[in-house]
N, C-alpha and C positions, 0 to 999 in steps of 0.2 A: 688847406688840404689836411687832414688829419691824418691819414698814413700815406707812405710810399707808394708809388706807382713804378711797376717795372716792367717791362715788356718780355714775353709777352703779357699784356696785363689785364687777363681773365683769368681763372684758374688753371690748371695747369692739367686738370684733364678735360679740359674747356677747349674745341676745336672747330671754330670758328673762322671760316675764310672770307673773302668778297666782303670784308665788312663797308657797307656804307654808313657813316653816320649821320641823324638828325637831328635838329636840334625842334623841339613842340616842348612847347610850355616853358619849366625850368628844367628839364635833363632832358638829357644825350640818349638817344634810343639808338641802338646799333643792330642793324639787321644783317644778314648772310647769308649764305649757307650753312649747312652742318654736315661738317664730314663725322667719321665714326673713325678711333684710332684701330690700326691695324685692319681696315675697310683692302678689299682690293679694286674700289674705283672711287671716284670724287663723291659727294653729295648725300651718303645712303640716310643719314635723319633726317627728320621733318624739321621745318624751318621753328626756333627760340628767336626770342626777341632779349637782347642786357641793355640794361640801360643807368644812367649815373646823372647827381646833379649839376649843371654848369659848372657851380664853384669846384667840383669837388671828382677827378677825374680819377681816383684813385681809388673810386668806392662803386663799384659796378655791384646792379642787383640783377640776376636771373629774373626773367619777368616768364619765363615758361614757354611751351611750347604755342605759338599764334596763327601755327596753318599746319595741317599734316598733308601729304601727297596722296592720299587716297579723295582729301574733299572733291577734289578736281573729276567732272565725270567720265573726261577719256584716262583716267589712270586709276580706277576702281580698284583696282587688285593691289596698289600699292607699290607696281614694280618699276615705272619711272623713277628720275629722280631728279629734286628740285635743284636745280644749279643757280646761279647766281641772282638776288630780288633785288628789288629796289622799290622805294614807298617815296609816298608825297600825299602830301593834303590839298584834296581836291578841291575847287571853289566854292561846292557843297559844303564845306565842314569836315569829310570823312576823309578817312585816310585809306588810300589806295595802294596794294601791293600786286607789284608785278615781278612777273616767273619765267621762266622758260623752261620744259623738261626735256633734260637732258638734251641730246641732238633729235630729236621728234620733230622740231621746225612748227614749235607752235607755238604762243606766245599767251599766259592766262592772268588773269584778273581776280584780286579778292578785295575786300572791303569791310571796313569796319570804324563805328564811333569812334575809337579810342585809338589810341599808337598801338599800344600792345594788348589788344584784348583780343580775344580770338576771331580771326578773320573768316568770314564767308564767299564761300566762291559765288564771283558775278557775269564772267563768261571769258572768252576768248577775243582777242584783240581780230578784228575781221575790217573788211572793205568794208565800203561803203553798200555793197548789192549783196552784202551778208555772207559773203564767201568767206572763211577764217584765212587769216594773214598768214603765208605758208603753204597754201592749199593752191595756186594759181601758178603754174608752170612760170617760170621767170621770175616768183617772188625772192626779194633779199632774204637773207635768209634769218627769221626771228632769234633771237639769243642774247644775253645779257643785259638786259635793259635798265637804259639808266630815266627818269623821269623827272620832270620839270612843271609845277604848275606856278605858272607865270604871275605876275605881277598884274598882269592886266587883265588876268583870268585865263587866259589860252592855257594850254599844256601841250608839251613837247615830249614825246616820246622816241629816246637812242637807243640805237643797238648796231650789232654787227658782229662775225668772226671770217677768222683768214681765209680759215681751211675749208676746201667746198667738202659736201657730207653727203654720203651715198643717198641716191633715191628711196633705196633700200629703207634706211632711218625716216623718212620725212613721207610717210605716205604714196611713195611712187611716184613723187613730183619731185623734178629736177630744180635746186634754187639755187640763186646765185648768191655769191662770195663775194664780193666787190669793193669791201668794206665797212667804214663806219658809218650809219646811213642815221634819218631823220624822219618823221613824221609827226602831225600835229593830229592831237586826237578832239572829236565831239564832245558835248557835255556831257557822255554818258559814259567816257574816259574807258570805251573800248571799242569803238568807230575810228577808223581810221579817216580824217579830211579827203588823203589823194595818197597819190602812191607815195615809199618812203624812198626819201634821194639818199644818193653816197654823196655826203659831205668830207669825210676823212677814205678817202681810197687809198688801198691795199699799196699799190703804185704807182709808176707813172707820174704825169702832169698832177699837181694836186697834192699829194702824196708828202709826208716829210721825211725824208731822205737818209737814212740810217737808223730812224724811228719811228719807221712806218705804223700803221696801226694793226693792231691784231687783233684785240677784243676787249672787254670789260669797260663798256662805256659807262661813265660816272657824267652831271653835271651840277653844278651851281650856278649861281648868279653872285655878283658883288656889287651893286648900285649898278651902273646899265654895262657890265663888261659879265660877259658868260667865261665862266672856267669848264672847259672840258678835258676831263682826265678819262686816259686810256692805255691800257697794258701794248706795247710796242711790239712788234716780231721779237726784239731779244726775251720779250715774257719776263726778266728779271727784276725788272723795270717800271715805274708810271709814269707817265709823261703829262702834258698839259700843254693845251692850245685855248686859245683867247680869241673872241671878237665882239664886236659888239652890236651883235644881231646872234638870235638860237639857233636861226637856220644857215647860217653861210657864214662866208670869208672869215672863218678860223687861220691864224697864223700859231707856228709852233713857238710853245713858248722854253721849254727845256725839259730835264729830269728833273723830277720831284725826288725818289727814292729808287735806290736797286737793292737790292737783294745782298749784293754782295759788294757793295759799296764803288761797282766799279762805273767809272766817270768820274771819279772821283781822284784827283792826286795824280792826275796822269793814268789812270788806270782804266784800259779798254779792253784787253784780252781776258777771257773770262777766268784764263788758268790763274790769270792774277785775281779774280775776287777773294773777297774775306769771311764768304760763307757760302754754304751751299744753294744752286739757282734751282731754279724751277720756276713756275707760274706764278704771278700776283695781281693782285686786284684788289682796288679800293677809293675810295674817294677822298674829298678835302671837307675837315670841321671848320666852323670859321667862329669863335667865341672872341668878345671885345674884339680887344686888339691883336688875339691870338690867331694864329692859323697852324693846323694839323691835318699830316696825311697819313690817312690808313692803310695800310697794306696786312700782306701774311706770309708767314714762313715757314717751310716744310719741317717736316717731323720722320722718323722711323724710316729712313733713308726708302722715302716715295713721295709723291705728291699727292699722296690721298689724307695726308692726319695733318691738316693745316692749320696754324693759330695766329690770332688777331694778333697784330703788333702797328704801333704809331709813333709817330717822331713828331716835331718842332717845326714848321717854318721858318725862314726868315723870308719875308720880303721887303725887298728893297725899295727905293723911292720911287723910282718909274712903274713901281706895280708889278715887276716880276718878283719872280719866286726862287731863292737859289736852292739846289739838288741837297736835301739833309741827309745827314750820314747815319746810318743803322746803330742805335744804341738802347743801351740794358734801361734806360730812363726817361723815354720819349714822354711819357705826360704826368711828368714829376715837378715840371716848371724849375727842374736844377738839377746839381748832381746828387744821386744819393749818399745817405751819408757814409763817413768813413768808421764804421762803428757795427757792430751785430754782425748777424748771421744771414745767408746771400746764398738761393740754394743757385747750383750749376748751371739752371736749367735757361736763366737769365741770360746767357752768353749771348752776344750779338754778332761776336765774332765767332768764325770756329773753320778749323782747315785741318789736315793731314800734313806728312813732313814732302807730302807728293804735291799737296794744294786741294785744289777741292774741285768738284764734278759736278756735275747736272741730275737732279733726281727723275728728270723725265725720259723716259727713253725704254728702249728693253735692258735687259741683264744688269740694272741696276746695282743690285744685294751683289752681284760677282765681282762687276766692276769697282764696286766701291767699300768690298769687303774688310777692307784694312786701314778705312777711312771713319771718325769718331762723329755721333749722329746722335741727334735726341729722342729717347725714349721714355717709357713708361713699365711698369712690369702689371700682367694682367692685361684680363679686356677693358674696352671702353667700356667705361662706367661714370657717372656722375656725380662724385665726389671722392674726397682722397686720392687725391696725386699725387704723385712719387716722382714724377717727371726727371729725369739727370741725363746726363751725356755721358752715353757708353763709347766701348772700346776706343780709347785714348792707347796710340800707340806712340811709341817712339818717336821723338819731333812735334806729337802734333800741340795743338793749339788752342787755347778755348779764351776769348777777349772777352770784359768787362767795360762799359764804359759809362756814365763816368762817377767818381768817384769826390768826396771831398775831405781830401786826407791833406791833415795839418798837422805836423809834423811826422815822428816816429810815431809807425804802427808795426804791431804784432799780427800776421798773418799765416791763418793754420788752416789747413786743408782736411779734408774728409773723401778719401775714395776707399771703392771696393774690389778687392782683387789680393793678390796671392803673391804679385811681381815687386823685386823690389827697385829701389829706382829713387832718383830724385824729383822736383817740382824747382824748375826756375822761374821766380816772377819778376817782370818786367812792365814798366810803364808805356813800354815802345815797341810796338809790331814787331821788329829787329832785332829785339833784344840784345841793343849795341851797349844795356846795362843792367842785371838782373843780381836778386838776389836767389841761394840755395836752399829750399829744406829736402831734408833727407826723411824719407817716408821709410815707416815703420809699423808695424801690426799694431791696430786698437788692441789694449786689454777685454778679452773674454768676448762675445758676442760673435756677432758673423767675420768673416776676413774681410776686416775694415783695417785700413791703411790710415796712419795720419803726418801731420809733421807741422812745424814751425818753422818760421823766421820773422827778423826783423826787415822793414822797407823805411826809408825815409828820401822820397824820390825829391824831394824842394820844390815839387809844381804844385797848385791846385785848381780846380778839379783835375785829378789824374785818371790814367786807364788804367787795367790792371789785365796783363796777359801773364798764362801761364801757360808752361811748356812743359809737358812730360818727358824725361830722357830715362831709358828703363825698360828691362824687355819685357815679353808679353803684353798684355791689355789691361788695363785700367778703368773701371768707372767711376767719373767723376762726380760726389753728389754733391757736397756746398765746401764754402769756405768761410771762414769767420773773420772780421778785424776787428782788433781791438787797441785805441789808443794808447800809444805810452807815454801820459801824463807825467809833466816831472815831479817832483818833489825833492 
């Protein structure tokens, strides 16, 4: 790895959600969505393709924009919006990318030589007697699709969401919700075989029991055992069921990641999470002996400015997978190091002295006014980010994890604001042991705030939480460390 990998680990005006990643050729192409920072709905840019070498996950290249929302002929004017894709290479040679707009209840088709070269529209996902899949009173309802072309050549096409969605949206046909369904597609990879079954349903018989499924079907394969990953009703969540057939008897296999790390440590109620929830979605990388799951995490206190983030697996000897926990270094292969400069924006953790809320809902910005969130200052733009964690008030909290700090370090902070106050840092959520610096005006420039202290916690890899006590608001932008080597 030649540099650092930290999460989120694209740039940082880089707002990429639903990442699934692939692995063609020697690098990792990651497709999504694109939300637009400061957007007031999910999706409003046209779909980019980043992509990285195998060896080397800490060096993502922009490969540019590979499908706009206008190619598509029912969205000529541009005013749908692409939600969730997913690509696979089809028996043909070419690589397939599928769409859904918005809640429209339709489901499209693009194709292209190359991973990321720009894709051309090849039609809509339909029956067999030509009728487009959506269009047939009773159809499931098309969205999210995750894609599979098999081993033996067939291809598998998933999808599904909770929520039934006005006629209104979908052409004046009523469709069903029923869950996470299946279908196997033609070799012209937008024929459907037969109808698509609910294999993951909403409820009920069938159904997995506190982690029902909700939307964002992902799948793989690993030698003859299928990994299916899907966003759960709690939404904060990915979960993962296994079988060994594409189309049936899927068993649950656990949490992969939450959002806010809860399932973890005894932690179910959401007031106890360690970051803010909302929606996620993503899939599993599977390199050598490695495995990585992708997800995303809200931004500017809404669920419209999402950004890729990835953690570690571990699985265990029977083939499962246990729940990895949200950290500042998911494809660093270690901790980072205990040395240089760490802008804010990295935090894995982050709560209020109240805890933290749900960015999806109404009255958000009111509700959660006095709670610290990550931003940007300006519009979305595509380059130069400035990305940090505003209004830090009193109590609250912003985690780091992990670290590799040997022995004494020097650790000095950098905020903006007016208030003054101290900065406690702690290796431990709790802070059952912290050190103080005492924050003070930069020399000369904007009201930048800074401070020192020393940490010598005697663990390694450590975390590093910091806790604002101090009135008013604070923005947090980075922190530095620097060893204190003896001599």
């Amino acid at each position: 790895m030649h540099r650092q990998a930290v999460n989120p680990f694209l740039p940082s005006w880089e707002y990429i959600p639903d990442g699934e990643p692939h692995v063609f050729g020697d690098r990792v192409y990651l497709y999504g969505s694109h939300d637009r920072f400061g957007a007031p709905i999910f999706c409003v840019n046209d779909y980019v393709c980043w992509s990285a070498p195998v060896d080397d996950l800490s060096h993502w290249r922009c490969e540019g924009v590979i499908y706009r929302k206008n190619q598509d002929p029912k969205n000529a004017l541009g005013l749908r919006l692409l939600f969730a894709p997913d690509v696979c290479r089809g028996p043909d040679g070419r690589y397939y990318l599928y769409y859904a707009f918005d809640f429209m209840g339709l489901m499209g088709v693009a194709v292209c030589d190359t991973p990321a070269g720009k894709y051309r529209f090849l039609g809509h996902v339909r029956h067999p007697d030509g009728t487009l899949w959506g269009r047939k009173k009773g159809d499931q309802f098309p969205f999210d699709p995750g894609v599979l072309a098999d081993d033996d050549g067939r291809v598998w096409l998933y999808s599904g969401f909770y929520t039934p969605t006005p006629a209104l949206a979908t052409g004046g046909v009523k469709l069903r919700n029923d869950g996470g369904t299946v279908a196997e597609l033609e070799r012209d990879m937008v024929t459907l075989k037969g109808e698509p079954r609910v294999i993951f349903p909403k409820s009920g018989p069938g159904s997995f029991p506190g982690h029902e499924f909700f939307e964002a079907s992902s799948i793989r394969k690993d030698g003859d055992t299928y990994l299916f990953v899907y966003s759960s009703r709690h939404n904060h969540e990915l979960c993962y069921a296994v079988s060994h057939y594409p189309d049936r008897d899927f068993t649950f296999g656990g949490t992969l990641v939450s959002q806010g790390d809860l399932f973890l440590d005894g932690r179910r109620e959401e007031c106890e999470g360690r970051n803010y929830l909302g929606n996620t979605h993503g899939g599993l990388l599977h390199l050598g002996q490695d495995w990585y799951i992708f997800y995303h995490r809200q931004t500017n206190r809404h669920s419209y400015s999402r950004q890729a983030c990835a953690e570690k697996l571990v699985r265990n000897p029977d083939g499962s997978f246990r729940q990895a926990e949200v950290t500042s270094c998911g494809l660093n292969g270690g901790p980072l190091r205990g040395e240089g400069r760490y802008e804010a924006r990295i935090a894995c953790n982050l709560w209020s002295r109240d805890g933290v809320g749900r960015y999806d809902g109404s009255g958000v910005r009111r509700k959660l006014r006095n709670h610290p969130y990550f931003t940007q200052t300006g519009p979305d733009r595509e380059h130069s980010g400035d990305q940090y964690i505003a209004n830090l008030r009193d109590g609250a909290v912003a985690g780091f994890k992990y670290f590799q700090l040997d022995g004494p370090t020097a650790v000095s902070v950098q905020l903006r604001g007016t208030s003054g106050g101290v900065m406690q840092v702690s290796d431990t959520p709790d802070f059952r042991r912290y050190a103080e610096l005492a924050l003070s005006p930069a020399p000369g420039g904007p009201p930048n705030l800074t401070g020192t202290c020393r940490v010598d916690f005697g663990a390694s890899p450590a975390a590093l939480y910091f806790r604002y006590v101090g009135g008013g608001a604070v923005d947090f932008l980075s922190f530095t460390l620097r060893p204190e080597r003896g001599g």
